[in-house]
PASEBA-1860 file (N, C-alpha, C; in nm, 3 decimals):
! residues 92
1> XXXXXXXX> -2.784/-0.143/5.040/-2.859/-0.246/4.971/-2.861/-0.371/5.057 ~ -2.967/-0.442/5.099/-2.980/-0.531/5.148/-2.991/-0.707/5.088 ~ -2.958/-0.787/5.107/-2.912/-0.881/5.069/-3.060/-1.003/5.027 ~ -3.047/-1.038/4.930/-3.177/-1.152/4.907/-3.224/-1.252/5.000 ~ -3.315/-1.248/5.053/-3.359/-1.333/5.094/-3.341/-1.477/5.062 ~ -3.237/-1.574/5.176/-3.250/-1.698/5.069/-3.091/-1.720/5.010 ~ -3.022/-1.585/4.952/-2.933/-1.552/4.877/-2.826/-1.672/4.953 ~ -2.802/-1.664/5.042/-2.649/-1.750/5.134/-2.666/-1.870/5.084
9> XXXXXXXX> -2.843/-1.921/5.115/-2.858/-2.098/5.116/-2.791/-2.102/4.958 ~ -2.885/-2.012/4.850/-2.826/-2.049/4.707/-2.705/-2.017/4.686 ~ -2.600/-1.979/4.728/-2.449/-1.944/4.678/-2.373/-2.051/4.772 ~ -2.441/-2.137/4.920/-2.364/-2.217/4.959/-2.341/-2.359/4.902 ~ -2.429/-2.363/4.778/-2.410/-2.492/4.677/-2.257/-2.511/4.619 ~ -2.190/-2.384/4.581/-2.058/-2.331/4.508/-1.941/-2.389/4.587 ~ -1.944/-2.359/4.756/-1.867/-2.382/4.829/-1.693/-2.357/4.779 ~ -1.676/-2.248/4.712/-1.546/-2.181/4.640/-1.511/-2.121/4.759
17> XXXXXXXX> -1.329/-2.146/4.719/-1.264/-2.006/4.790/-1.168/-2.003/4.702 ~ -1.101/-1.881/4.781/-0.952/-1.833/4.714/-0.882/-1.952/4.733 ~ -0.799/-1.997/4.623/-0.725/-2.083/4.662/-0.742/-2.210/4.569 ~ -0.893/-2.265/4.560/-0.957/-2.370/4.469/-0.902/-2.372/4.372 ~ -0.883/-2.491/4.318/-0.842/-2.580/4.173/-1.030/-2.610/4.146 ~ -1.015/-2.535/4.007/-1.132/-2.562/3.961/-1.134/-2.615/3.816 ~ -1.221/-2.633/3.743/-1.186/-2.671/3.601/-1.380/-2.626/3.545 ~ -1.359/-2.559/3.385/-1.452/-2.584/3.313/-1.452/-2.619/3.206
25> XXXXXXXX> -1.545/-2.616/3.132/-1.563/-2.690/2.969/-1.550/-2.545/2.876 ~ -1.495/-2.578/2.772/-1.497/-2.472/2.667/-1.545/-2.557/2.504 ~ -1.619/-2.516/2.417/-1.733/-2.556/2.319/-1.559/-2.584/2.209 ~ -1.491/-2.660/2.184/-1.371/-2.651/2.052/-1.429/-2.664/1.884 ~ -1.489/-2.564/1.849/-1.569/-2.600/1.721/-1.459/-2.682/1.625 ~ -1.341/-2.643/1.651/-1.262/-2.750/1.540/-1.237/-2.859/1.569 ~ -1.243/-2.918/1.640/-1.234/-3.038/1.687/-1.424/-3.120/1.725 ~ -1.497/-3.061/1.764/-1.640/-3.038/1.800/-1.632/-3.102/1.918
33> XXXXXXXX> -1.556/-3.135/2.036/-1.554/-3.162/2.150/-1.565/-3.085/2.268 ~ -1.535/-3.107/2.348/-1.530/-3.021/2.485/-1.430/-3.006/2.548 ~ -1.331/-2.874/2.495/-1.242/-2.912/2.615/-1.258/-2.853/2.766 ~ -1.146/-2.984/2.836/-1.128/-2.923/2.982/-1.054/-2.851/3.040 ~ -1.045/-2.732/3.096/-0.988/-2.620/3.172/-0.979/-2.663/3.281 ~ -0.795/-2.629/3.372/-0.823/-2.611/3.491/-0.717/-2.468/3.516 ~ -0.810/-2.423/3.707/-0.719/-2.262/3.706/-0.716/-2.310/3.857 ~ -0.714/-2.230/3.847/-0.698/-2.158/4.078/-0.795/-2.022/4.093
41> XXXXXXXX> -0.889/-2.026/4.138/-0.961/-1.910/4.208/-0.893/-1.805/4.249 ~ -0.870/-1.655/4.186/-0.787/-1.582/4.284/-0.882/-1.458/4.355 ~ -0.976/-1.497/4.353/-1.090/-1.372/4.364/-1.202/-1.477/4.344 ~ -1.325/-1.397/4.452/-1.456/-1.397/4.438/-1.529/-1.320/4.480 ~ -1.602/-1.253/4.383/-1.709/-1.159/4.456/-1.845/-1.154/4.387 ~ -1.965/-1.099/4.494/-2.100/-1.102/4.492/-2.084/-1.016/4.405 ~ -2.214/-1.002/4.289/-2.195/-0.848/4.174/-2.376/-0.836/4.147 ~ -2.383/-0.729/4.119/-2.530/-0.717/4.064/-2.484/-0.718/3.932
49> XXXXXXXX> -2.523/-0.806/3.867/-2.558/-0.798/3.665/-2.724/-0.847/3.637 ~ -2.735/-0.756/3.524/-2.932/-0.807/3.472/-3.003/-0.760/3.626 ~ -2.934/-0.719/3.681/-3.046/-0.655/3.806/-3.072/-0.793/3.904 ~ -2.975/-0.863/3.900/-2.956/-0.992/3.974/-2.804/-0.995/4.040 ~ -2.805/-1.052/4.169/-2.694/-1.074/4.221/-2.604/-1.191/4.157 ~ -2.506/-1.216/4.163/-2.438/-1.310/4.095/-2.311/-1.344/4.165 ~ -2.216/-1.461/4.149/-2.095/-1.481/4.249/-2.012/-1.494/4.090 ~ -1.906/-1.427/4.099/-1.810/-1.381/3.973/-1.682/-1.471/4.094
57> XXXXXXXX> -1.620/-1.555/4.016/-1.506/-1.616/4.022/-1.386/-1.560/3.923 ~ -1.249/-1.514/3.943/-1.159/-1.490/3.885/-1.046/-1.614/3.890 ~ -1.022/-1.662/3.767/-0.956/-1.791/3.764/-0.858/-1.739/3.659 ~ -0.695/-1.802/3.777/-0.598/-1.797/3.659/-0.581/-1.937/3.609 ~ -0.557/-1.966/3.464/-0.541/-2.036/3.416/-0.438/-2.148/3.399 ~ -0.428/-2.252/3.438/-0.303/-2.350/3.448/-0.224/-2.369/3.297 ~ -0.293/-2.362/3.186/-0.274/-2.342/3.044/-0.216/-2.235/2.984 ~ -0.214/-2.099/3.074/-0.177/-1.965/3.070/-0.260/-1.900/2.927
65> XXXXXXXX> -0.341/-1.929/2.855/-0.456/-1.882/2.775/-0.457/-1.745/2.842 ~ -0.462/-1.700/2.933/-0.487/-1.548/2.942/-0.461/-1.552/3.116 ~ -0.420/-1.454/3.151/-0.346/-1.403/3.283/-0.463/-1.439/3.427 ~ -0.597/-1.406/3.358/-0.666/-1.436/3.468/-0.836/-1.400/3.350 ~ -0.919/-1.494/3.404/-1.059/-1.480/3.354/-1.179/-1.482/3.450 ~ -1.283/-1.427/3.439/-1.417/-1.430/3.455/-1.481/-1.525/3.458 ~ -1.533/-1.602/3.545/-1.649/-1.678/3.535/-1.745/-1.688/3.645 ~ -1.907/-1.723/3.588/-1.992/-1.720/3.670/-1.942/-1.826/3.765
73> XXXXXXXX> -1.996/-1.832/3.885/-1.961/-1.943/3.959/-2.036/-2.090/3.920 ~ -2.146/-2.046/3.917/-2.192/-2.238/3.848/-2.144/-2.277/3.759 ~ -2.056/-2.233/3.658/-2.010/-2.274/3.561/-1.845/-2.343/3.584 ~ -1.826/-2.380/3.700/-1.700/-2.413/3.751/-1.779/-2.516/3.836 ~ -1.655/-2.630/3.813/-1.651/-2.741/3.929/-1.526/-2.785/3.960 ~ -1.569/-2.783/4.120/-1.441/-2.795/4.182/-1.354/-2.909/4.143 ~ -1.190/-2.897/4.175/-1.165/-2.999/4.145/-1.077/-3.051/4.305 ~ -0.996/-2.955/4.399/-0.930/-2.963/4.479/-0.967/-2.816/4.593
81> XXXXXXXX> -0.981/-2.865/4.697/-1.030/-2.747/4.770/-0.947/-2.702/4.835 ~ -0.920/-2.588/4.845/-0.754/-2.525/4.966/-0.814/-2.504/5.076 ~ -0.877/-2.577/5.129/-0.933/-2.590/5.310/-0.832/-2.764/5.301 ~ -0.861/-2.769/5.421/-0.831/-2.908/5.425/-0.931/-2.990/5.487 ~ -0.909/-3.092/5.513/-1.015/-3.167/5.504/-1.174/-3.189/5.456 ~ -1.154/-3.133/5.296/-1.282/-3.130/5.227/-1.235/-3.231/5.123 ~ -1.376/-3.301/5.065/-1.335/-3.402/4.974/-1.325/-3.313/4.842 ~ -1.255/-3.402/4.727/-1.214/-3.355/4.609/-1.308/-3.410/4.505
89> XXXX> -1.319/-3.340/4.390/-1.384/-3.413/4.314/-1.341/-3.547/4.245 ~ -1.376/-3.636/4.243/-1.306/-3.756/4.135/-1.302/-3.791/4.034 ~ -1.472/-3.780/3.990/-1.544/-3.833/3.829/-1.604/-3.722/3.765 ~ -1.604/-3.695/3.684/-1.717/-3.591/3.581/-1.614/-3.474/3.559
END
C-alpha cells in the first residue's frame, strides 16, 4: 500500500513522539465543564480507519484512569516534548 500523497506535510502539524507529555479535554456532564488530562505518549502509529489513514497515539495516563488509552492525534496538545530543545506549550 502506498502512502497519500501530501500525507507527511498533514501529520507533521502533530509533531508527537514517544516520550511527549500531552494533555486533552474530557466533556464532565456533572460538573458541565471540561476537564484537563495529562499522559505520556507510549506508542504511535499510522492506521487505516473509515478507509482513511489516521495517526493513533497511545497515552498513559498521569491520573491512572486506565493503564493506557487511544487517541486520535489531533485531539492531543502537546504539553512538554522529550526531544530537547523544542519549545513547550504555555497557554491554552
Amino acid at each position: 500500500m502506498g502512502i497519500v500523497p501530501g500525507w507527511k506535510f498533514i501529520m507533521s502539524d502533530f509533531h508527537f513522539s514517544v516520550g511527549d507529555i500531552v494533555k486533552w479535554r474530557k466533556w464532565n456532564s456533572n460538573k458541565n465543564i471540561w476537564d484537563i488530562n495529562y499522559g505520556i505518549i507510549t506508542t504511535i502509529n499510522d492506521e487505516i480507519r473509515f478507509n482513511r489513514i489516521v495517526s493513533i497515539c497511545k497515552v498513559a495516563p498521569f491520573n491512572n484512569l486506565s493503564s493506557e488509552m487511544e487517541f486520535f492525534a489531533f485531539g492531543l496538545k502537546l504539553v512538554s516534548s522529550s526531544k530537547k530543545g523544542t519549545q513547550n506549550e504555555t497557554n491554552s
